[in-house]
C-alpha positions as a Markdown table, in Angstrom:
| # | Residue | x | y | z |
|---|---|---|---|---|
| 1 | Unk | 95.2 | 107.1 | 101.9 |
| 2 | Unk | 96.3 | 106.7 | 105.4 |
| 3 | Unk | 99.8 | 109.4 | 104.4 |
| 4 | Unk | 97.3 | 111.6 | 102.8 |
| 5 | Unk | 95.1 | 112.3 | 105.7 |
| 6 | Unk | 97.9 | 112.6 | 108.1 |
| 7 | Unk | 99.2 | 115.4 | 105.7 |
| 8 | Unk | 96.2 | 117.3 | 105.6 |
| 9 | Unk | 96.3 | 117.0 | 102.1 |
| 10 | Unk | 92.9 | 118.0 | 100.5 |
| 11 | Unk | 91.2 | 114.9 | 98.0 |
| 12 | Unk | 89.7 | 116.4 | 94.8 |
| 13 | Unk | 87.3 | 113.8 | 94.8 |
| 14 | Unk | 87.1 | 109.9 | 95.3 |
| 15 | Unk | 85.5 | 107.1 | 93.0 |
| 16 | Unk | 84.4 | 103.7 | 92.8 |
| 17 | Unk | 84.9 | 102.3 | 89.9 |
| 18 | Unk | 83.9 | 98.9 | 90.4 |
| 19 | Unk | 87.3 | 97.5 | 88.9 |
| 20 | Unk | 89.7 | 99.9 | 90.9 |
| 21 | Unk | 89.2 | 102.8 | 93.8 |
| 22 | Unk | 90.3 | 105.9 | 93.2 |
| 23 | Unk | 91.4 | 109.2 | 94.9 |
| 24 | Unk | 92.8 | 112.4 | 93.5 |
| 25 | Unk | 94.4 | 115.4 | 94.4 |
| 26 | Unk | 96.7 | 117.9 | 93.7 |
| 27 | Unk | 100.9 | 117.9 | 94.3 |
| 28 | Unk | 102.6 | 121.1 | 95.4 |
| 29 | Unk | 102.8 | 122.5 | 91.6 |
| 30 | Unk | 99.4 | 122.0 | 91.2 |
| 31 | Unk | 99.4 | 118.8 | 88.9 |
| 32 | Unk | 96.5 | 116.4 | 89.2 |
| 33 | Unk | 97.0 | 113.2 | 91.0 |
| 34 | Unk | 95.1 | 110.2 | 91.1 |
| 35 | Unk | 96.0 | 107.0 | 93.7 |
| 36 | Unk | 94.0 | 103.7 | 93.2 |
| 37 | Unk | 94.1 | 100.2 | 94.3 |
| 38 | Unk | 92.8 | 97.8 | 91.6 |
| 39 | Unk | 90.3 | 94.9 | 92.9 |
| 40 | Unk | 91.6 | 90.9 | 92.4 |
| 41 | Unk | 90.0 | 90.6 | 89.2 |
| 42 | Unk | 87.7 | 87.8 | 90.3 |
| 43 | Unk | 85.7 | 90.8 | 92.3 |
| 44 | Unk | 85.8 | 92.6 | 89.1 |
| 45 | Unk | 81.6 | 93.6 | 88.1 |
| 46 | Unk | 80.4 | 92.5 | 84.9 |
| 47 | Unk | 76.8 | 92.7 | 83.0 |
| 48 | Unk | 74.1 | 89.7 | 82.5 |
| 49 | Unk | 76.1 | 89.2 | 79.0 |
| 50 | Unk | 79.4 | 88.7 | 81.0 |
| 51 | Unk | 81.0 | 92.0 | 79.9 |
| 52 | Unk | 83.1 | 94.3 | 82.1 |
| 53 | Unk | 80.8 | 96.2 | 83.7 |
| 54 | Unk | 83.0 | 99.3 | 85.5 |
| 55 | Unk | 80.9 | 102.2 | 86.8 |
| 56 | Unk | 82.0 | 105.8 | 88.4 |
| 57 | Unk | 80.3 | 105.8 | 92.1 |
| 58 | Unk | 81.5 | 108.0 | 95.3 |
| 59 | Unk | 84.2 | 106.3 | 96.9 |
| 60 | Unk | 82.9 | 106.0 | 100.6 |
| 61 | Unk | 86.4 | 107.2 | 102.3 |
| 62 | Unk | 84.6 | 106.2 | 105.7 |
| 63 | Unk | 84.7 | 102.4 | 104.7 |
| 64 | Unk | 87.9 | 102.7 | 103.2 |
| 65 | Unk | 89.7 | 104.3 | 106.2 |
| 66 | Unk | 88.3 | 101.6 | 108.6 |
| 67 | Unk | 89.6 | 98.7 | 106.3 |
| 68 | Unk | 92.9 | 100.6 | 106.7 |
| 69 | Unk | 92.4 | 100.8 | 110.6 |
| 70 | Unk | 91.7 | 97.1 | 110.8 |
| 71 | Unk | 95.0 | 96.3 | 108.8 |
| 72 | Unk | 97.2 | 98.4 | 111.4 |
């Protein structure tokens, strides 16, 4: 995430998907990208019946950038 936004490179959209994070983007040619990080499968959400619960939210880049800026 951190090499995207120093390139300038324009995000498509971001998601949340409870199991993984995702952004996407395009590459020069114009192919679709997507980058994610999957969560340690002990953070992984599931339902009151203990089924895998994943779920498509916005991604909040804001968070996601200052975990990155704590890491540096």
């Amino acid at each position: 995430m951190r090499r995207v936004v120093a390139a300038g490179i324009e995000l498509e959209g971001a998601s949340d998907h409870g199991v993984s994070e995702a952004i996407y983007l395009r590459d020069p040619d114009g192919n679709g990208v997507e980058l994610y990080f999957d969560r340690p499968r002990e953070q992984w959400p599931h339902d009151a019946n203990g089924e895998l619960a994943m779920v498509t939210r916005p991604l909040n880049l804001d968070s996601l950038l200052d975990e990155l800026k704590e890491k540096v």
